[in-house]
C-alpha positions in Angstrom: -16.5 8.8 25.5 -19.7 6.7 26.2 -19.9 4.1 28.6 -20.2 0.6 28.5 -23.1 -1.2 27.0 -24.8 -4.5 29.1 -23.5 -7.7 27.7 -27.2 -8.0 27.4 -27.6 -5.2 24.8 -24.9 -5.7 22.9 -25.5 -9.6 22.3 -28.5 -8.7 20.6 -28.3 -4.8 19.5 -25.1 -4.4 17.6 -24.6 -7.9 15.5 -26.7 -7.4 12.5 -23.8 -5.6 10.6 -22.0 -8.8 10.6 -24.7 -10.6 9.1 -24.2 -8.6 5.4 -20.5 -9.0 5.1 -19.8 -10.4 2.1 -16.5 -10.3 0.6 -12.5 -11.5 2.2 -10.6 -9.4 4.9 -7.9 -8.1 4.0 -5.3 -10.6 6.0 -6.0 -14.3 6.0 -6.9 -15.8 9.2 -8.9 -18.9 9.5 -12.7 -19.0 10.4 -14.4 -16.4 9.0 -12.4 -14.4 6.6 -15.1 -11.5 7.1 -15.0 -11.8 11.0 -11.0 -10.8 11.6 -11.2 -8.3 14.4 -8.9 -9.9 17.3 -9.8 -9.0 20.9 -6.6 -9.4 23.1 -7.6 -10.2 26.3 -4.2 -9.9 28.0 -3.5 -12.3 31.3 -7.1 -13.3 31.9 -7.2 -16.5 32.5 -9.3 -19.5 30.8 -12.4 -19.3 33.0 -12.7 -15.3 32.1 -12.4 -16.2 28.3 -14.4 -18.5 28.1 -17.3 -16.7 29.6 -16.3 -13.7 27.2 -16.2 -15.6 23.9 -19.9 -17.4 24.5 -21.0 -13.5 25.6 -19.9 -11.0 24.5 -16.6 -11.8 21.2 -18.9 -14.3 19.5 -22.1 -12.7 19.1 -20.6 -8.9 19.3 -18.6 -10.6 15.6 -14.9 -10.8 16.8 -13.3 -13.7 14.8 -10.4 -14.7 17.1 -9.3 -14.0 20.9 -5.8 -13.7 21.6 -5.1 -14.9 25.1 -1.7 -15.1 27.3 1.0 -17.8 27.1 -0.2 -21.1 28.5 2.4 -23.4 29.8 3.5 -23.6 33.0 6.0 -20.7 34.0 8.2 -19.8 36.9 6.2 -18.1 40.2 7.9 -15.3 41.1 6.7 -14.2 44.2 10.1 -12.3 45.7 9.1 -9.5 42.6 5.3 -9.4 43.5 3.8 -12.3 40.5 4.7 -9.3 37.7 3.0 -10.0 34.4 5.9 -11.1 32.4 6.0 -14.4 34.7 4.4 -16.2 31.8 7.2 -14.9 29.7 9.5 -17.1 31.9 8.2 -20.6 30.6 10.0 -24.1 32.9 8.0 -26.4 31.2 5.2 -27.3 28.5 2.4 -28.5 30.8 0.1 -26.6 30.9 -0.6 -25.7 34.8 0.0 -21.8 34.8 -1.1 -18.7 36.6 -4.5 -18.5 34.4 -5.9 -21.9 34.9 -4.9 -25.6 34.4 -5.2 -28.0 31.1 -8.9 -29.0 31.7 -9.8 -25.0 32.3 -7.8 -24.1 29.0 -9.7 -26.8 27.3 -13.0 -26.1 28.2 -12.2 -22.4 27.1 -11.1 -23.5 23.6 -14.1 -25.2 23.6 -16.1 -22.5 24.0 -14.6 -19.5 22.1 -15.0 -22.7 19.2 -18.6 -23.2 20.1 -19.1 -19.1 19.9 -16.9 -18.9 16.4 -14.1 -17.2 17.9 -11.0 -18.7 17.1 -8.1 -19.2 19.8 -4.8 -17.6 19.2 -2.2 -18.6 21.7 0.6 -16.1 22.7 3.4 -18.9 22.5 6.6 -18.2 24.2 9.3 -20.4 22.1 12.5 -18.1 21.9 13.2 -18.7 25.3 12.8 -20.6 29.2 13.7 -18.1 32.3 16.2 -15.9 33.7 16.2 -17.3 36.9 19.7 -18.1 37.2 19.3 -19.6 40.6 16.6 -21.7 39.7 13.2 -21.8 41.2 9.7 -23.4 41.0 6.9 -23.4 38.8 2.9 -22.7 39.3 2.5 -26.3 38.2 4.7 -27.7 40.8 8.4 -28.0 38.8 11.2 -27.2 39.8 14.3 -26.1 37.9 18.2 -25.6 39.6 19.2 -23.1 37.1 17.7 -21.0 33.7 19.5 -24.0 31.7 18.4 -27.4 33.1 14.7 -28.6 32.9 14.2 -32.1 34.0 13.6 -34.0 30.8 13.3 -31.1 28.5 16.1 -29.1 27.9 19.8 -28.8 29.5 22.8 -26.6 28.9 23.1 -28.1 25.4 20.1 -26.7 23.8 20.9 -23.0 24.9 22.9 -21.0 23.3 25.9 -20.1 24.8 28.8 -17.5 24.9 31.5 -16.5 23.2 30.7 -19.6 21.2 27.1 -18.7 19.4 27.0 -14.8 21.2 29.4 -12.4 19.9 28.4 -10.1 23.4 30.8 -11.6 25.9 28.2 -10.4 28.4 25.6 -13.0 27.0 23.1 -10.2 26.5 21.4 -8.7 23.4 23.1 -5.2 23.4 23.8 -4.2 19.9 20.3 -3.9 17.6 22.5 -4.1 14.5 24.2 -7.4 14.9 21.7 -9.5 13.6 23.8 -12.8 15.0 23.8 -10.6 18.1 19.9 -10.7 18.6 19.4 -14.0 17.7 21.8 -16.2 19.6 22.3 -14.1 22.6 19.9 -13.8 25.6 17.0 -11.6 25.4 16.7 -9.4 28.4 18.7 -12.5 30.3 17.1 -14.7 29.4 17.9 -18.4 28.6 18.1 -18.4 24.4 16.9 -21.6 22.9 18.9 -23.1 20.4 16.2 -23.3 18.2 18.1 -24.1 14.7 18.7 -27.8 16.6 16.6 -30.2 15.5 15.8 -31.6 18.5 14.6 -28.3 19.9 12.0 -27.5 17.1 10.8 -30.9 17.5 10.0 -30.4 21.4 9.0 -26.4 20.6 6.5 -28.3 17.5 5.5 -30.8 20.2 4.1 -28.3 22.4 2.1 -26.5 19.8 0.7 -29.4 18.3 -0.8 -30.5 21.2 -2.4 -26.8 21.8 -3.5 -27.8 18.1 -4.8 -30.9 19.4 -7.3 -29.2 21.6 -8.7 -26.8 19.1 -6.1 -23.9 19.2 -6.3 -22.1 15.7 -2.8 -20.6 15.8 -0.3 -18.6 17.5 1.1 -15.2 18.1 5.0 -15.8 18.2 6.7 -14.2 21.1 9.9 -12.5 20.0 10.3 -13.7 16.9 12.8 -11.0 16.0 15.3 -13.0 18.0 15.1 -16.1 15.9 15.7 -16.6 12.6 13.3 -16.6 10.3 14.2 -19.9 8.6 13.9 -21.4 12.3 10.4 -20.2 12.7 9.4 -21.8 9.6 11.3 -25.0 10.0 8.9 -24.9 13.1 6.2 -24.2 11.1 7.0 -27.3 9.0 5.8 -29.6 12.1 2.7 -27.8 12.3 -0.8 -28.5 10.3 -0.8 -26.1 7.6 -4.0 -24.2 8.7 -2.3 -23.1 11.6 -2.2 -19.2 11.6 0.9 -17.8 12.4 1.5 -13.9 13.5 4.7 -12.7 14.7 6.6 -10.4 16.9 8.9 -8.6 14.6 9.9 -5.0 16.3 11.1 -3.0 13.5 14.9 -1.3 13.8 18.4 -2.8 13.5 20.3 -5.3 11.5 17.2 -8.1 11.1 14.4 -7.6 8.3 11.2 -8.4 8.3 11.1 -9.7 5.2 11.8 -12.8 5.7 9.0 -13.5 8.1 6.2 -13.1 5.4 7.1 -16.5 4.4 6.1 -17.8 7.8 2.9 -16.1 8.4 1.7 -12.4 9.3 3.8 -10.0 11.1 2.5 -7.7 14.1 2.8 -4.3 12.6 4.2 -2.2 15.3 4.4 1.2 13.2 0.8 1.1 12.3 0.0 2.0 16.1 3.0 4.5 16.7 1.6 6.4 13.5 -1.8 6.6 14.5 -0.1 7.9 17.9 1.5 10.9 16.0 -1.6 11.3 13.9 -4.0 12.0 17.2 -2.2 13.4 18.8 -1.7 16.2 16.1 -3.6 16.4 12.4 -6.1 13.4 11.8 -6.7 14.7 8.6 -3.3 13.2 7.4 -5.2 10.1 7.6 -6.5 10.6 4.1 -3.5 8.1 2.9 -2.7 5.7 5.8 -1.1 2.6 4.4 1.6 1.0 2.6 3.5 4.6 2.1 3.5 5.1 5.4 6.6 2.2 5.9 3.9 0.2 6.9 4.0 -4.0 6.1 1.7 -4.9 3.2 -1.9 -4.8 4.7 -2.4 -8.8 3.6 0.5 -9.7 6.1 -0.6 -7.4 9.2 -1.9 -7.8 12.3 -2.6 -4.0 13.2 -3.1 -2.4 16.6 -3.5 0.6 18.5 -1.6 -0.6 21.6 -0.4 -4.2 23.0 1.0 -4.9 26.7 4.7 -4.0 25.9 3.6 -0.5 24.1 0.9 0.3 26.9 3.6 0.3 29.0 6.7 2.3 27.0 4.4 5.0 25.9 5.3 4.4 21.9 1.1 4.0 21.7 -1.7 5.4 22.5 -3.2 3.3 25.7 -6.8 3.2 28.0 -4.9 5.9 29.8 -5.4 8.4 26.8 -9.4 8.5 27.1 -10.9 9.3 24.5 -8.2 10.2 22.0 -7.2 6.0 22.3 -10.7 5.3 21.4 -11.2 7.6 18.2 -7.8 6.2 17.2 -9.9 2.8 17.9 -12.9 3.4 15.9 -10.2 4.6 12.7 -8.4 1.3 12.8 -11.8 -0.8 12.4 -13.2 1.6 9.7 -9.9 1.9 8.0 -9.6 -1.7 7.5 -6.0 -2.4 7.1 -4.7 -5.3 8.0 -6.4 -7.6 10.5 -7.3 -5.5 13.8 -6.9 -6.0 17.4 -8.7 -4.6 19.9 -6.9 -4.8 23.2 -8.3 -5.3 27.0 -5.6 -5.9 29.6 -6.0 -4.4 33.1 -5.4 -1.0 35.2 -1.5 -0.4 36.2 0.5 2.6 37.9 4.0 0.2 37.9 5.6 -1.0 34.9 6.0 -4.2 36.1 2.4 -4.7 38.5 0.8 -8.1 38.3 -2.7 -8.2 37.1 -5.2 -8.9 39.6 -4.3 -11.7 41.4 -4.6 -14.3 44.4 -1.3 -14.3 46.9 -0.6 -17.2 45.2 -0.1 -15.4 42.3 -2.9 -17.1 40.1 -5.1 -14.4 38.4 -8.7 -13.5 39.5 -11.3 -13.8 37.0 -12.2 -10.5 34.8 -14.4 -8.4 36.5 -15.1 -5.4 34.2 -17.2 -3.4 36.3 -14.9 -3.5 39.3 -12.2 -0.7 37.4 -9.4 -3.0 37.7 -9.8 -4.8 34.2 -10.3 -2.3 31.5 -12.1 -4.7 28.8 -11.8 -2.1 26.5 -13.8 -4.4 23.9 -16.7 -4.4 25.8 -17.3 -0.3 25.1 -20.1 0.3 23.0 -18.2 2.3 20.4 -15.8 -1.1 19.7 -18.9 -3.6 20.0 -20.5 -1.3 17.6 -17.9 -0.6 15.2 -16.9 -4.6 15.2 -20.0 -5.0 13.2 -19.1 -2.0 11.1 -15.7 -3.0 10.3 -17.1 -6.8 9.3 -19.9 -4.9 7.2 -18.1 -2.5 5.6 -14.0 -2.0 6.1 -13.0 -4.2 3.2 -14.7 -1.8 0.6 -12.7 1.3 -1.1 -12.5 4.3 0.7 -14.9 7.1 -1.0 -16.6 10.5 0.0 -13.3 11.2 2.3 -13.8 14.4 3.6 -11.5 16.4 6.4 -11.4 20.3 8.2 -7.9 20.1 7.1 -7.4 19.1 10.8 -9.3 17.7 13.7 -12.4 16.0 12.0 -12.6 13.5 9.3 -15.0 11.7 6.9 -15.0 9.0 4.9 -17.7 5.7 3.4 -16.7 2.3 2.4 -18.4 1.5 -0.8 -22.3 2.2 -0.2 -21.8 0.3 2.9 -21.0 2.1 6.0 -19.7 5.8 6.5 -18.2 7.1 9.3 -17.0 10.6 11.1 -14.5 11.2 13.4 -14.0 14.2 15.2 -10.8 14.7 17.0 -11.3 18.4 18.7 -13.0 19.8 21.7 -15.9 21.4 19.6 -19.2 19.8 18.3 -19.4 20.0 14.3 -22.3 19.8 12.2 -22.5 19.4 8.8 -24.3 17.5 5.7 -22.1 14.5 4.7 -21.9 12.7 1.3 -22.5 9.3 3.0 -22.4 7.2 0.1 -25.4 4.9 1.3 -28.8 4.5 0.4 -31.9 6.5 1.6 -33.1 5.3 4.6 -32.7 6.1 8.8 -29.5 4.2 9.9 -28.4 3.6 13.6 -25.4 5.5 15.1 -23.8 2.2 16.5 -21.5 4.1 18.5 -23.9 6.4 20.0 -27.3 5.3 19.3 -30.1 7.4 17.8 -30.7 7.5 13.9 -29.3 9.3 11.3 -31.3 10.4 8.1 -29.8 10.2 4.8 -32.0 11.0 1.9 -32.5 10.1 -1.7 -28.8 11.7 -2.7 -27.5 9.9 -0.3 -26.4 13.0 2.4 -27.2 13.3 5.6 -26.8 16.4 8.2 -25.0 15.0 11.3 -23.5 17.1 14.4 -20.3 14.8 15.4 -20.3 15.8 19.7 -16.4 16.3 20.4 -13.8 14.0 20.8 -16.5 11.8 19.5 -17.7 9.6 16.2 -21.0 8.6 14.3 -20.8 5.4 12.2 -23.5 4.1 10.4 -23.9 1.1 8.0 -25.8 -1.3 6.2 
């Protein structure tokens, strides 16, 4: 589409928007309730972050940064340092492949001092697979994927036939809820996490991310634990922690029961707006609740995360521009609370990010290709303010080609066009917005809308105006 603005543009071009919001987002995440666009900056480690938040997240208007899981976790250099090494957690200190406890600190610190609050990705399910054992970036070392010198041993694992109805251990069957929540996800070691003195260490751990300024937590396969488990966790936690969990649709468990606990990641919401773009956007005109998606006060919506980048179920950086019109509709649209995603280039399924040989990961340098920072483009800097202006209002003036090209204002605050084809289109749009010139924020120039409130506009291909007050 266009390419990337300088951090020193867009910290001082593309905020204003943010300044009018008024009125509650949709989901309910601390902070800022009109500031709830999340970037997830996927494995870059604290340094990175920290730099980003005081740059570019805090005065571009994103309310949170999600960021990778923290603690200490097996080094795996016999499979190259792949990325889900910090899915493979030996220990709660936090000495890991993206930077030690005083880096991680000083980054909380930061994002804080920007107004970007911290989610953590917190991996509590589960410890290795390793079942020979091996060492950790912080220096521990573990004989087997059940023994952890004075956290957990073979007790505090489920085990099998006794809790797992698989006699090979492993989650196989979808539609046996007892099945996916006591056997061993992908092989790896399941926490018995209905045992009290489990949730108290798990609760430990988090309250001392809490401790340092951490504003909640994105729970890693949460689908494979109870529900009541997750809130007896919960329980141990203040009760401003924000909570958001993984909870893949399909099979016997329900996602129901969740809500109670906190938001749910809404993983239709981005294979929908797959189908959508990649045929008839102008289906769009009644995106929501119908659409089997979770109630829009309990997502956390998104267009692609690492695990969907990778299966192809979403849209991903590798789909151009198509990934970011599908973008710019999920900040106008204003369901939900919105991520915005920035991981880094991959051919292999499994490739580590860009890293050291010792397996700890190189800061984020955007303009070097290998880090996509997605976030940074002008069209999601632009349309950050937008949303925070404007995507909480009623839809009104929708207008579509029946096809490739959509309308549509919120309120008499912002109005945006999308156009999905490989032709320009112009037209005169019922903006809904007061007379006056009114920067493109996603790219540039000034649009006219007189006293009726219209404006003529020529949307380039695969390409989107938005304007706002």
């Amino acid at each position: 589409m266009r390419l990337t603005l300088p951090a020193a543009l867009t910290v001082t071009a593309l905020t204003c928007g943010s300044l009018l919001a008024a009125a509650p987002a949709t989901a309910a995440p601390p902070g800022n309730p009109n500031h709830d666009v999340i970037a997830n900056l996927f494995e870059w480690n604290w340094d990175s972050v920290a730099e980003e938040c005081a740059g570019v997240l805090g005065p571009n208007g994103f309310g949170g940064v999600q960021v990778s899981p923290p603690q200490e976790s097996a080094s795996l250099p016999q499979y190259d340092h792949p990325w889900w090494e910090v899915y493979q957690p030996v220990s709660y200190e936090l000495t890991s492949r993206l930077g030690d406890r005083a880096e991680f600190a000083a980054m909380v610190a930061a994002c804080d001092a920007a107004g970007v609050d911290v989610y953590v990705d917190a991996v509590i399910n589960h410890m290795t697979g390793q079942n020979d054992g091996g060492t950790g970036y912080g220096g521990s070392t573990f004989p087997d994927k059940y023994t952890y010198d004075g956290l957990y041993s073979r007790q505090d694992f489920h085990s099998y036939p006794e809790d797992c109805p698989n006699p090979a251990g492993e989650v196989w069957d979808y539609d046996n809820q007892t099945e996916v929540q006591n056997c061993e996800l992908l092989g790896l070691a399941d926490l018995k996490t209905g045992d009290v003195s489990v949730r108290d260490r798990i609760a430990g751990y988090l309250n001392d991310l809490v401790s340092m300024g951490v504003d909640g937590f994105r729970i890693d396969a949460a689908k494979h634990m109870p529900a009541a488990d997750i809130g007896a966790i919960a329980d141990r936690l203040p009760e401003d922690v924000y909570l958001f969990q993984e909870v893949i649709p399909g099979g016997a468990v329900r996602l129901a029961p969740y809500q109670d606990n906190g938001d749910l990641l809404e993983f239709t919401y981005g294979h929908k707006l797959k189908e959508q773009f990649e045929g008839d956007i102008a289906n769009l005109r009644t995106f929501g609740k119908r659409w089997d998606l979770q109630p829009s006060e309990k997502s956390v919506t998104f267009i692609d995360n690492h695990d969907t980048e990778r299966n192809g179920s979403t849209l991903s950086y590798k789909d151009g521009d198509t990934y970011t019109l599908a973008n710019v509709f999920s900040l106008a649209w204003g369901y939900g609370s919105p991520q915005v995603f920035s991981g880094y280039a991959f051919t292999e399924r499994d490739e580590s990010p860009p890293a050291e040989d010792s397996g700890h990961v190189t800061d984020a340098e955007c303009a070097s290709g290998a880090w996509t920072c997605f976030h940074r483009e002008q069209a999601m800097l632009g349309m950050v303010g937008w949303h925070n202006a404007a995507a909480h209002l009623p839809v009104r003036n929708w207008w579509s080609d029946g096809s490739d090209v959509i309308a549509f204002s919120k309120g008499k605050r912002g109005f945006v066009t999308i156009n999905n084809s490989n032709s320009p289109l112009t037209r005169t749009f019922a903006t809904g917005l007061p007379e006056g010139s009114y920067p493109d924020v996603i790219g540039g120039g000034e649009v006219s809308v007189d006293a009726s409130g219209n404006a003529k506009i020529t949307v380039p291909a695969m390409d989107a105006v938005a304007i706002h007050r």
